[in-house]
C-alpha positions as CSV (number, residue, x, y, z in Angstrom):
1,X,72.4,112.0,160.0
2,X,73.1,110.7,156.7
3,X,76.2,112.7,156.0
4,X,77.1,110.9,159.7
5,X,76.5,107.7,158.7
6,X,78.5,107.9,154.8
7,X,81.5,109.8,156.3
8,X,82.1,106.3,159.3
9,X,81.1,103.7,156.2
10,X,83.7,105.4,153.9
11,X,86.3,105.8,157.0
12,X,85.4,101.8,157.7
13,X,86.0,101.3,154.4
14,X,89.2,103.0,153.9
15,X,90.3,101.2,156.9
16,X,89.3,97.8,155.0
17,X,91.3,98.9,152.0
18,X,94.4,100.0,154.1
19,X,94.4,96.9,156.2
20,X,94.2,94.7,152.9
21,X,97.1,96.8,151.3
22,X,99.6,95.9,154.2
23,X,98.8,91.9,154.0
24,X,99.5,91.6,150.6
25,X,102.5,93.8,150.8
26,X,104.1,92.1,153.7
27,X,103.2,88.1,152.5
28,X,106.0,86.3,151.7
29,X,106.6,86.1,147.9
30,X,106.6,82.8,146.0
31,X,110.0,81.4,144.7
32,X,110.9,82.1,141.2
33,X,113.1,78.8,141.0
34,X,111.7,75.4,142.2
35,X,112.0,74.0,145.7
36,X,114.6,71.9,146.0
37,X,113.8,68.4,148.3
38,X,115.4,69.4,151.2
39,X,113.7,72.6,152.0
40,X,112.0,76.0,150.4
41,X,113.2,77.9,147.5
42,X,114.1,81.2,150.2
43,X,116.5,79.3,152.0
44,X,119.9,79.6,151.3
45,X,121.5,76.6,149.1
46,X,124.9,76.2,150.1
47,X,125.4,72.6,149.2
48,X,126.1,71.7,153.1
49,X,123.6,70.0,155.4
50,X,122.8,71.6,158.1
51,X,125.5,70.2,161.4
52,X,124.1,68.2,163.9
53,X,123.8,69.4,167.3
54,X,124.1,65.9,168.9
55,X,126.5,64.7,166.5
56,X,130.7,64.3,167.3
57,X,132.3,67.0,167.1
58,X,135.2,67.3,164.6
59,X,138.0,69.3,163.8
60,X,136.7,71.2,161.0
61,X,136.3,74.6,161.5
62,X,133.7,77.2,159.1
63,X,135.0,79.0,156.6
64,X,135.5,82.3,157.0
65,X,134.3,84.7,154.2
């Protein structure tokens, strides 16, 4: 009965561990360089704001790459 009851606590327990493993391994890591004012540090910075879905539409087209 005892055997029983130490061989679910240390399965519960590995379960714990396991469970705690994959949150900190999948949370998003912390930008190395500061946040800029317009958004977080993860998101690209490619100088441009981001077009306006209701705004005129012009004649420039997106660079291709």
């Amino acid at each position: 009965m005892f055997t029983t009851l130490l061989v679910i606590g240390g399965v519960l327990l590995g379960l714990v561990a396991l469970l705690a493993l994959i949150v900190s391994l999948s949370a998003r890591p912390t930008p190395t360089r500061s946040t800029s004012a317009r958004g977080a540090g993860w998101v690209a910075d490619t100088g441009r704001s981001h077009p306006d879905a209701w705004a005129a539409p012009t004649a420039e087209l997106p660079a291709v790459r």
